[in-house]
PASEBA-1860 file (N, C-alpha, C; in nm, 3 decimals):
! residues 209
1> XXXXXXXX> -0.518/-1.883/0.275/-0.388/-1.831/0.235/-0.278/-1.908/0.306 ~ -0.171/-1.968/0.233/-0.061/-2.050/0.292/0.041/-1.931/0.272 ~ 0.090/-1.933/0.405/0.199/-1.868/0.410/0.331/-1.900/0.328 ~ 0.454/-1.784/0.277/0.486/-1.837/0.176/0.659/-1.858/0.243 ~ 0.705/-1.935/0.155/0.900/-1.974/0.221/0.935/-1.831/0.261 ~ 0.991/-1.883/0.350/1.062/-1.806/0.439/1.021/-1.693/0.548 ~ 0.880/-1.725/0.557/0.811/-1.672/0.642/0.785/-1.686/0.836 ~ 0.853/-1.811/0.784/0.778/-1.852/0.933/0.842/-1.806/1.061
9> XXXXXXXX> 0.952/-1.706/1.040/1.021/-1.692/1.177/0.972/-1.538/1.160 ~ 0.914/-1.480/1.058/0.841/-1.324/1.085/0.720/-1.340/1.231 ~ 0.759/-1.235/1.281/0.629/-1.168/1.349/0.506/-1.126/1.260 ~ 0.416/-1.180/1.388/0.266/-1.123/1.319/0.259/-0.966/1.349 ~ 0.167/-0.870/1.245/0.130/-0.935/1.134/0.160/-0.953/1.002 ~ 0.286/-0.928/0.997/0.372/-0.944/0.852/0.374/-1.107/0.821 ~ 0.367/-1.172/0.898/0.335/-1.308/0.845/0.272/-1.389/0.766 ~ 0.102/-1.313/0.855/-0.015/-1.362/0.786/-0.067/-1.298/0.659
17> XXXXXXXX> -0.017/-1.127/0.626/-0.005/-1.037/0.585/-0.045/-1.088/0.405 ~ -0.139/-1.053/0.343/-0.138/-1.078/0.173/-0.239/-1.040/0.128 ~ -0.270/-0.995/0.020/-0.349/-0.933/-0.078/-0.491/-1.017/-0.114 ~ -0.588/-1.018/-0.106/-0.679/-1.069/-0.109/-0.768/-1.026/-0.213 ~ -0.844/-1.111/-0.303/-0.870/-1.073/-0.458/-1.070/-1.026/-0.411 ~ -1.098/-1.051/-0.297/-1.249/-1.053/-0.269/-1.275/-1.074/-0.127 ~ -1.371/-0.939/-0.103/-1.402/-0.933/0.011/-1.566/-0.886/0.064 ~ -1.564/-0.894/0.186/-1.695/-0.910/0.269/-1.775/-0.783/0.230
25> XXXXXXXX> -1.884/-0.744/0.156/-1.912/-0.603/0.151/-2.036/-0.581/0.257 ~ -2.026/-0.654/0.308/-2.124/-0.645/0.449/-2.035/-0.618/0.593 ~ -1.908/-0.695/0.592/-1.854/-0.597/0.738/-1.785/-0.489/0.688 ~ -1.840/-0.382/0.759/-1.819/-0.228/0.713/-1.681/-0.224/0.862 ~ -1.577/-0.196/0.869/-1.510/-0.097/0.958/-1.595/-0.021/0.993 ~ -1.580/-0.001/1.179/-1.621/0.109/1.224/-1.537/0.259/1.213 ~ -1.588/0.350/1.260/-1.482/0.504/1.244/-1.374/0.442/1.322 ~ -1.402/0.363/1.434/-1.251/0.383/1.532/-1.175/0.274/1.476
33> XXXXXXXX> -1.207/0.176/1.395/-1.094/0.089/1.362/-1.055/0.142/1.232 ~ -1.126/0.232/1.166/-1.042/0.336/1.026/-0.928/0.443/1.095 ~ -1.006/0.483/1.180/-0.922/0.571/1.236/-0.729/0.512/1.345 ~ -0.762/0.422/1.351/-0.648/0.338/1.396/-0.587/0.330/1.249 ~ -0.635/0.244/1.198/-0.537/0.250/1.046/-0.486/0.374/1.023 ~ -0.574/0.517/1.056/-0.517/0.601/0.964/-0.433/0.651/1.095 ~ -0.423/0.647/1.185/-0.285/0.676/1.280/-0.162/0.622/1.270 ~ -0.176/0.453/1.252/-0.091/0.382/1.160/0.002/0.420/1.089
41> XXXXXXXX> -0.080/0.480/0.928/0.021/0.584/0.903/0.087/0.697/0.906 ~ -0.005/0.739/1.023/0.053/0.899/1.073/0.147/0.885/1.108 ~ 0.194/0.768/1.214/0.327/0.746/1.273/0.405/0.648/1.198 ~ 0.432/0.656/1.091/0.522/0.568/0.988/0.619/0.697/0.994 ~ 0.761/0.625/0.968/0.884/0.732/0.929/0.847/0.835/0.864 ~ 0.898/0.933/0.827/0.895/1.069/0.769/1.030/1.118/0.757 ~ 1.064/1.154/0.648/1.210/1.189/0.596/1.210/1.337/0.655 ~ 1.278/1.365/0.760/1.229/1.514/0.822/1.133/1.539/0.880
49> XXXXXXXX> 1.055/1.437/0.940/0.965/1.489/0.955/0.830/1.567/0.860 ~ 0.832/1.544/0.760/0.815/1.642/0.685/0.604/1.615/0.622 ~ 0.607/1.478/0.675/0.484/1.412/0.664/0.361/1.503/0.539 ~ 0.466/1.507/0.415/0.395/1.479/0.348/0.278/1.393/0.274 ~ 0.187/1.260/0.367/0.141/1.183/0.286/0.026/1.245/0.331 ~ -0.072/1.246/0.217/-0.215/1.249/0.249/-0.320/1.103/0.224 ~ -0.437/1.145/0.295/-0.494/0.997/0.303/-0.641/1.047/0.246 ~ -0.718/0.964/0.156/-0.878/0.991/0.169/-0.964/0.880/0.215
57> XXXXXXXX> -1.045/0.844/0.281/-1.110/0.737/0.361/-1.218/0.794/0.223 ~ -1.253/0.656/0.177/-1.384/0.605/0.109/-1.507/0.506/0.130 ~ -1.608/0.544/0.177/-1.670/0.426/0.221/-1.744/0.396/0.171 ~ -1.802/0.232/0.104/-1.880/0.192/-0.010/-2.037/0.290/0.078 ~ -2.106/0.313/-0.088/-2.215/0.365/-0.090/-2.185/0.549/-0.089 ~ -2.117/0.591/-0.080/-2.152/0.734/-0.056/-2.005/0.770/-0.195 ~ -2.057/0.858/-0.246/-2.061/0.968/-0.389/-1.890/0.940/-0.417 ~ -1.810/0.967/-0.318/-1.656/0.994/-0.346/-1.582/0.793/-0.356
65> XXXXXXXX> -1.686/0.706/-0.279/-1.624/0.511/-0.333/-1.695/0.544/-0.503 ~ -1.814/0.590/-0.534/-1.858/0.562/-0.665/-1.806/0.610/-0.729 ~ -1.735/0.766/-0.700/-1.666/0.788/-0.811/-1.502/0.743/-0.882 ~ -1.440/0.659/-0.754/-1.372/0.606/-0.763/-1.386/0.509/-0.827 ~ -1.495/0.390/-0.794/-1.457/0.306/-0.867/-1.503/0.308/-1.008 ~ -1.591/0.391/-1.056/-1.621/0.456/-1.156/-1.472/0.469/-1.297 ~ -1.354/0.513/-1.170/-1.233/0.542/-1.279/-1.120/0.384/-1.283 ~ -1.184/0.300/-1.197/-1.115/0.161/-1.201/-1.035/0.133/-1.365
73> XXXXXXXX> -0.981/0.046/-1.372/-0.925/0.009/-1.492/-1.008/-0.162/-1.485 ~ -0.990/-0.203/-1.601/-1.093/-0.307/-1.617/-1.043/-0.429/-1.527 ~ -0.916/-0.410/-1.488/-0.864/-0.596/-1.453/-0.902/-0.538/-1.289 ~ -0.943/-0.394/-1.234/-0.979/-0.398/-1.077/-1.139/-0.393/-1.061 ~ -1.222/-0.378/-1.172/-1.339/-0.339/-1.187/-1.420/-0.450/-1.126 ~ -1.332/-0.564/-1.145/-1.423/-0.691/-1.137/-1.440/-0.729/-0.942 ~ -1.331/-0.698/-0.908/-1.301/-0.710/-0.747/-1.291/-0.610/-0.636 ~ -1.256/-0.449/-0.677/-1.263/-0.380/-0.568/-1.377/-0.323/-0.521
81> XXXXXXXX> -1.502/-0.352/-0.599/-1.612/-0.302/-0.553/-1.655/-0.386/-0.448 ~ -1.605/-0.471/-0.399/-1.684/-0.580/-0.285/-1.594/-0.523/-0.172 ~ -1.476/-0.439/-0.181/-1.416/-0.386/-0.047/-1.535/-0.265/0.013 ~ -1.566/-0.324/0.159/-1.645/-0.149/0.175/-1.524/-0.024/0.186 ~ -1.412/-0.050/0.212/-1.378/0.045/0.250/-1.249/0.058/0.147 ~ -1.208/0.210/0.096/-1.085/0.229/0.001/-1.012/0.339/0.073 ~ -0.905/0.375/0.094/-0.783/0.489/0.125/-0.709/0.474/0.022 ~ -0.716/0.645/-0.049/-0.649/0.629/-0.143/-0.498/0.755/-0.054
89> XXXXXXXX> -0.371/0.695/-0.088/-0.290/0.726/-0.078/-0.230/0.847/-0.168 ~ -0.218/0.993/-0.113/-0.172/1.088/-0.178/-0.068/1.138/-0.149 ~ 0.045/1.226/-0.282/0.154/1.303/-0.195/0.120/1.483/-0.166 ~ 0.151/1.565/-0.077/0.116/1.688/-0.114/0.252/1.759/-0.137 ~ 0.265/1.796/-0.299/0.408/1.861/-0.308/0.441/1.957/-0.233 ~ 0.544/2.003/-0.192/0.604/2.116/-0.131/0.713/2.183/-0.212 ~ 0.724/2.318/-0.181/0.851/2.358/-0.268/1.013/2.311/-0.135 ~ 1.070/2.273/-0.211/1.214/2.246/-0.152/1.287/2.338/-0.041
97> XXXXXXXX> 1.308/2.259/0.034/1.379/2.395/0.140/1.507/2.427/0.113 ~ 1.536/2.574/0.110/1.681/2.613/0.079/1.774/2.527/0.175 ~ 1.735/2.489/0.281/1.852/2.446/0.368/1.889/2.278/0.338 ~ 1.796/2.200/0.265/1.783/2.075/0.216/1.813/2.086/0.062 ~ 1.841/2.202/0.004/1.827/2.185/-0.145/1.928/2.070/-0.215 ~ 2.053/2.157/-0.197/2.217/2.065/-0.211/2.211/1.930/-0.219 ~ 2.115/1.842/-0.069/2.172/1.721/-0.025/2.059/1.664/-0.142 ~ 1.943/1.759/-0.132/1.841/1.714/-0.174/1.849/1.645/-0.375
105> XXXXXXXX> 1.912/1.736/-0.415/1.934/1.741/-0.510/2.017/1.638/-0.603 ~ 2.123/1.596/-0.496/2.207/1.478/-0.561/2.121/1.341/-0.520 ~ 2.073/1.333/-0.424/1.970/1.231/-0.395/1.840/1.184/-0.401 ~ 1.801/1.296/-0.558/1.687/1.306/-0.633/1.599/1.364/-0.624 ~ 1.620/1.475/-0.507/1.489/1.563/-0.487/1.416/1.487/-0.350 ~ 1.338/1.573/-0.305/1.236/1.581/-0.168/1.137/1.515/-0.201 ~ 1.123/1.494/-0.376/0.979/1.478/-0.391/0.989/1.271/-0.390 ~ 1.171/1.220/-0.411/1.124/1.116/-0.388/1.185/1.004/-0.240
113> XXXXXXXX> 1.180/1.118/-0.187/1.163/1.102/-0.005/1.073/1.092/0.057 ~ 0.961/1.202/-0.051/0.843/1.168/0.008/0.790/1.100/-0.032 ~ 0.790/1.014/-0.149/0.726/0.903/-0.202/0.747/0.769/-0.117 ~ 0.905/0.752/-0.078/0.917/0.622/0.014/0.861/0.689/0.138 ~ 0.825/0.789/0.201/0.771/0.797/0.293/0.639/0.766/0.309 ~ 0.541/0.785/0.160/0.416/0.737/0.177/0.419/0.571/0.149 ~ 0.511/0.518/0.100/0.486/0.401/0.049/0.549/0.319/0.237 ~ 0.603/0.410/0.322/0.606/0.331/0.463/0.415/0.370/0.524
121> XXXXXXXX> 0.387/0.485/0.480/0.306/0.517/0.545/0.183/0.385/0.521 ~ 0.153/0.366/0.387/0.096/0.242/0.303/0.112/0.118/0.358 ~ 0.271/0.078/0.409/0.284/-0.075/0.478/0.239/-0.040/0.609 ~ 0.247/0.081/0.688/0.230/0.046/0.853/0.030/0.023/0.843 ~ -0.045/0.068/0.741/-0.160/0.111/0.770/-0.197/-0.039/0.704 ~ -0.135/-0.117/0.607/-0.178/-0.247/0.588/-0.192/-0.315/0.724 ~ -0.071/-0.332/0.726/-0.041/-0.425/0.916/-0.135/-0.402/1.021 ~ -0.171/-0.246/1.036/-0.262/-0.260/1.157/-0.430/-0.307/1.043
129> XXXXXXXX> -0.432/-0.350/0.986/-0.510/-0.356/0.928/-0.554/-0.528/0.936 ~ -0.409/-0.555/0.921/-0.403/-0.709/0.925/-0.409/-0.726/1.124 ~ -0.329/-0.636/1.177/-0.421/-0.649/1.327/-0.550/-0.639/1.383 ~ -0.612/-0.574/1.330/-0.763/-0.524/1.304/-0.876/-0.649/1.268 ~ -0.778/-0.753/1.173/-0.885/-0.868/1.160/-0.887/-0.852/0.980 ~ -0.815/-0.742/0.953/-0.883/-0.730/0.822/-0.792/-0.748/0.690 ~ -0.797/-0.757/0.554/-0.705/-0.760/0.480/-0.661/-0.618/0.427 ~ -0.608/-0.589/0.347/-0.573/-0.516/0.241/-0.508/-0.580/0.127
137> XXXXXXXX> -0.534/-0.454/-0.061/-0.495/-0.458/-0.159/-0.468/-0.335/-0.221 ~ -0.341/-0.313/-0.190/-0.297/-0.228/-0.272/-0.300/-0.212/-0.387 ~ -0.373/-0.108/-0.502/-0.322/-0.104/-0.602/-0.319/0.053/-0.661 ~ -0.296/-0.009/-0.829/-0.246/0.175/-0.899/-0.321/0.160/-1.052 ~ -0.406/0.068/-1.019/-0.525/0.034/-1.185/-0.638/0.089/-1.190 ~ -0.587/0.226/-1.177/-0.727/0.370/-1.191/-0.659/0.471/-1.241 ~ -0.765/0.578/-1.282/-0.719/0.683/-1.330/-0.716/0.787/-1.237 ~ -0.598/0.821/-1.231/-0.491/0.862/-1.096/-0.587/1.051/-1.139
145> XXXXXXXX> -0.570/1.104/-1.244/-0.596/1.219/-1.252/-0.748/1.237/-1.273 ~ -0.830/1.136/-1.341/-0.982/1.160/-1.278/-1.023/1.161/-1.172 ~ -0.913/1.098/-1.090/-1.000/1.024/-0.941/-0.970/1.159/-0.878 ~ -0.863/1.237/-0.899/-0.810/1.370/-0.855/-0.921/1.420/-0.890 ~ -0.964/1.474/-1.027/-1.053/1.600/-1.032/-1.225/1.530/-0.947 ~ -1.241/1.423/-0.961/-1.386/1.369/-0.964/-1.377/1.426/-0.781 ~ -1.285/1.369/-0.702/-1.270/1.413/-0.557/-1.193/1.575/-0.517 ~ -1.201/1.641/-0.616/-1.149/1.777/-0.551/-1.049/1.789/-0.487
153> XXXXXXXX> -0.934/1.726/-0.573/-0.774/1.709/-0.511/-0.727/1.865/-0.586 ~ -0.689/2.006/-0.512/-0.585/2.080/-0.509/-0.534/2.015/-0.597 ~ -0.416/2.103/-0.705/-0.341/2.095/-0.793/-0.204/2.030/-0.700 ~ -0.194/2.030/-0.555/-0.064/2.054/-0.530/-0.079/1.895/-0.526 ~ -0.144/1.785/-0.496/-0.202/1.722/-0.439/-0.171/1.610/-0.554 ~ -0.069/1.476/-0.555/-0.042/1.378/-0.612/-0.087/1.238/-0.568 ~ -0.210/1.174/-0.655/-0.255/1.092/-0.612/-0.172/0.941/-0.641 ~ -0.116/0.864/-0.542/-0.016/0.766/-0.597/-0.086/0.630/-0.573
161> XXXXXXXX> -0.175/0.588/-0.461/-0.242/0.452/-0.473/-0.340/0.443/-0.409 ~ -0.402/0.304/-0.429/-0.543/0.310/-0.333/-0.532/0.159/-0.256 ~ -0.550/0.158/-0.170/-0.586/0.032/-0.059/-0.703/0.000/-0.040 ~ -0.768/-0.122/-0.101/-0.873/-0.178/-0.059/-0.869/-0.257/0.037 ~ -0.956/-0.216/0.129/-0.954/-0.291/0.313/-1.168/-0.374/0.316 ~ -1.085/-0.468/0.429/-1.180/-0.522/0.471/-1.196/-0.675/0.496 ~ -1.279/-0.757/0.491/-1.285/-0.871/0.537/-1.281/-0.978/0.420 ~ -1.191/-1.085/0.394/-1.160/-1.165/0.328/-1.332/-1.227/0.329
169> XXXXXXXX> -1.367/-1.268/0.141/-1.456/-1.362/0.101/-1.411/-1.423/0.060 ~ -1.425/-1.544/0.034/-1.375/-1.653/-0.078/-1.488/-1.568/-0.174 ~ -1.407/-1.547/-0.303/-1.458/-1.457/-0.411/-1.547/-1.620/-0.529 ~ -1.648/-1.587/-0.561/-1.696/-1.616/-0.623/-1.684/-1.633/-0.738 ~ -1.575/-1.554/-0.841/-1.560/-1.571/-1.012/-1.477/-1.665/-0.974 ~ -1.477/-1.757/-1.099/-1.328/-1.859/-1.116/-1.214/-1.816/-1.100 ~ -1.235/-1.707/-1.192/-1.065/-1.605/-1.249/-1.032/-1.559/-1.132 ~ -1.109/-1.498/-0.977/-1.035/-1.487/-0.910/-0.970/-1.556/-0.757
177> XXXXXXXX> -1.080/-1.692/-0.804/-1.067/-1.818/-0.677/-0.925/-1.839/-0.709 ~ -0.937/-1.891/-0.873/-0.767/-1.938/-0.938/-0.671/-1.817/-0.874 ~ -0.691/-1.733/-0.930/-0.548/-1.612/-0.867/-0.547/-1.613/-0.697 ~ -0.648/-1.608/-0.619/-0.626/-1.639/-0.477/-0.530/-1.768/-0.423 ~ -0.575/-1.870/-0.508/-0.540/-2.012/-0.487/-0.379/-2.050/-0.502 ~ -0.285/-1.902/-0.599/-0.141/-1.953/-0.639/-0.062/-1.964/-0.557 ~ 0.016/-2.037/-0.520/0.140/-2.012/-0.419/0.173/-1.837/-0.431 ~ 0.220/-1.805/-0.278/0.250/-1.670/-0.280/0.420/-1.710/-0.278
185> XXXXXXXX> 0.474/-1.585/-0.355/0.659/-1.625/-0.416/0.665/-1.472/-0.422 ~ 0.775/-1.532/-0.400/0.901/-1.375/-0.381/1.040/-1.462/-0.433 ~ 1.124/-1.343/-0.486/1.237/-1.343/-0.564/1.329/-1.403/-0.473 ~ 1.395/-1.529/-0.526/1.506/-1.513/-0.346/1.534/-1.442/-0.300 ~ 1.585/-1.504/-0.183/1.650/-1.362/-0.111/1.834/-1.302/-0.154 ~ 1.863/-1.425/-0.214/1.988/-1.415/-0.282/2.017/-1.328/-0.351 ~ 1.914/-1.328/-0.457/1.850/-1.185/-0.556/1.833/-1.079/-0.550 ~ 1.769/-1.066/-0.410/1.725/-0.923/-0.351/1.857/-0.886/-0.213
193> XXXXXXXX> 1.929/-0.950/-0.158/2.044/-0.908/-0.079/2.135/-0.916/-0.086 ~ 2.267/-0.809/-0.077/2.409/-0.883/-0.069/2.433/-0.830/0.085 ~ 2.577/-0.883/0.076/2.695/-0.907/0.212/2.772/-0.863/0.198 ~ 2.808/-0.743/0.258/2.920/-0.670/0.241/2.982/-0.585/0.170 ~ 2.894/-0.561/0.034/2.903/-0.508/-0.046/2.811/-0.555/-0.183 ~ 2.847/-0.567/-0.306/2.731/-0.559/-0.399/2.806/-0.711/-0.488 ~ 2.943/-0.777/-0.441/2.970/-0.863/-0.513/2.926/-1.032/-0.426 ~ 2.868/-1.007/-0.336/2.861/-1.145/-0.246/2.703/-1.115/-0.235
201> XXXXXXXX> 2.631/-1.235/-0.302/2.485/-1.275/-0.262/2.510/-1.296/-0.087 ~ 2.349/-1.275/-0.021/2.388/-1.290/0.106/2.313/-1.422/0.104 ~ 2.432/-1.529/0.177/2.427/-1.637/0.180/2.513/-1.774/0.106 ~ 2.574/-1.652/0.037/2.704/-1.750/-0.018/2.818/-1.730/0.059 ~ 2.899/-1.848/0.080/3.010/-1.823/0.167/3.121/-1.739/0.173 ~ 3.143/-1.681/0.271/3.254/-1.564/0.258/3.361/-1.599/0.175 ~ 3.433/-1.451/0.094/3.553/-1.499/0.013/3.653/-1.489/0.117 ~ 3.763/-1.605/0.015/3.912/-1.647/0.115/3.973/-1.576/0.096
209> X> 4.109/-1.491/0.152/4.221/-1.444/0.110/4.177/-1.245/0.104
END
């Protein structure tokens, strides 16, 4: 994996940090280096405190990885079965607190506070993951409400992604040596930031006058 522009003045491990199409299904994570990941995201931000994210640890071979990958969609079918290990990322709804309702309400509801809260919870548990030695792949190419009933997810209980972890293989199909092999790209940064407000890309020179 070549690191991609504009990387090189990041800290590790956001540096080395990327999605990997095939992995080792022989080094298994031990409990204590799952369990570090999943502290990881225990201590990611929380809007209030309010630590709505839930987590399920899956480990290849036992009933709750098969039935998962069982509900794969066809373009993950081919690659996440070589991860031993999957966390699938859940939200657990709550009803709204009267004392948050108001603020809550013009700023779309609690329910999507807690969504960027799991989606921090998701990046801190990649990173120690990538400290750990290991990769991760996030994805959302399953069936979100089988994988619910097949694992005995509570009604309250919103299943939003799954992370495949573990040890980088050079993958064996063509189709996914080629997709490993592309330059990794991101949108400029011109694109994605302004300065000062929403009319100056950041990085174009300040206006005169």
């Amino acid at each position: 994996m070549t690191p991609g522009e504009g990387t090189e003045g990041l800290a590790e491990p956001l540096r080395s940090r990327w999605s990997p199409s095939s992995f080792d299904p022989d080094h298994v994570p031990d409990d204590a280096v799952v369990e570090r990941l999943l502290q990881a995201a225990r201590w990611a931000p929380s809007w209030g405190n309010r630590q709505s994210t839930r987590l399920v640890v899956l480990r290849a071979g036992t009933p709750g990885h098969a039935a998962f990958l069982a509900r794969l969609r066809r373009g993950n079918a081919g690659w996440v079965p070589t991860a031993p290990l999957v966390v699938l990322v859940a939200l657990q709804r709550e009803a709204e607190p009267a004392a948050a309702g108001a603020a809550s309400s013009e700023r779309g509801g609690g329910r999507d506070f807690a969504v960027y809260d799991a989606g921090q919870a998701a990046a801190h548990l990649t990173l120690q993951a990538r400290a750990e030695g290991l990769e991760a792949h996030q994805l959302a190419g399953f069936d979100h409400a089988g994988v619910a009933v097949d694992l005995g997810a509570p009604p309250t209980l919103e299943v939003l992604v799954a992370i495949a972890l573990g040890r980088h293989r050079p993958p064996e199909l063509p189709e996914l040596a080629e997709r490993e092999a592309r330059p990794r790209e991101r949108r400029p940064l011109a694109e994605l930031a302004r300065d000062g407000g929403w009319r100056r890309a950041w990085g174009d020179p300040p206006e005169v006058g």
